[in-house]
N, C-alpha and C positions, 0 to 999 in steps of 0.2 A: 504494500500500500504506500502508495508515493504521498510527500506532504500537503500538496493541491486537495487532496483527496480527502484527509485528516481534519481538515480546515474547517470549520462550523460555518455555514455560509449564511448563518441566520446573525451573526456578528455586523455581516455588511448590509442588512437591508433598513437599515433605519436610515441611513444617511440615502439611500437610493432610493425610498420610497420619497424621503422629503423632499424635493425638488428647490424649495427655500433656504436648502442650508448651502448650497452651494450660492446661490445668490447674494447669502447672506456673508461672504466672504469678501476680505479687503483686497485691491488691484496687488498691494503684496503678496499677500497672503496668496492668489491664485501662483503670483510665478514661485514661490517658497512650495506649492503645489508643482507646477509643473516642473522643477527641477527633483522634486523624490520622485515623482512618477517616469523622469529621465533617467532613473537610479544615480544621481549626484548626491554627494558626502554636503554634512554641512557648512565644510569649510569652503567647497565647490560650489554653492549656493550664494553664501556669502560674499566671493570673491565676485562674480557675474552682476551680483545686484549692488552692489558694493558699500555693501553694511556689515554688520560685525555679526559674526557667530551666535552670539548671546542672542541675539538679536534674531535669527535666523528661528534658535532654540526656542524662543520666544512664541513667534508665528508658527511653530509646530504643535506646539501645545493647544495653542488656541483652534486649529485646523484639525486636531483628534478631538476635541469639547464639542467643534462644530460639527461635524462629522459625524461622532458619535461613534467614533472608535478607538480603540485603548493601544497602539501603536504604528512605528512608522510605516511597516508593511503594509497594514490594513488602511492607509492613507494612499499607498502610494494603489491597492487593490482600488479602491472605493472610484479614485480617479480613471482610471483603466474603464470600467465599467460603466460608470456615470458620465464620463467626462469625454475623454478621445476615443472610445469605442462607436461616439453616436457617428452616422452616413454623414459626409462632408454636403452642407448647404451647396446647392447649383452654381447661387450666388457670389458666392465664395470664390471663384475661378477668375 
């Protein structure tokens, strides 16, 4: 049984039913999102947006509260699936 597999998938459906928590997130906060969901460290994060660690450490905490999930994997999952998973807008091109 591989870890995917092990994984309670009832962890992630709070944040993916609520369609508001993602809304409810700061323009930082999304790229402090889209860089765990790139698998970037957060000294990697910090260095790109160019603020401090602490800082970074900061917007993750608050992004698992919002979320509604208890670490950074199920942050960077929650994003996967809610987030860049959705069909690219027509518009968009």
């Amino acid at each position: 049984m591989g870890i995917v597999t092990m994984i309670d998938a009832s962890a992630f459906r709070p944040a993916q039913r609520d369609p508001t928590a993602f809304a409810a997130l700061t323009p930082t906060q999304m790229k402090v999102l889209h860089g765990v969901h790139s698998g970037l460290l957060n000294k990697q994060i910090a260095f790109d947006l160019g603020i401090a660690e602490a800082t970074v450490k900061a917007h993750m905490t608050a992004l698992m509260r919002k979320l509604n999930v208890r670490n950074r994997t199920q942050v960077a999952m929650v994003a996967q699936a809610a987030l860049w998973s959705r069909p690219a807008d027509p518009g968009d091109a």
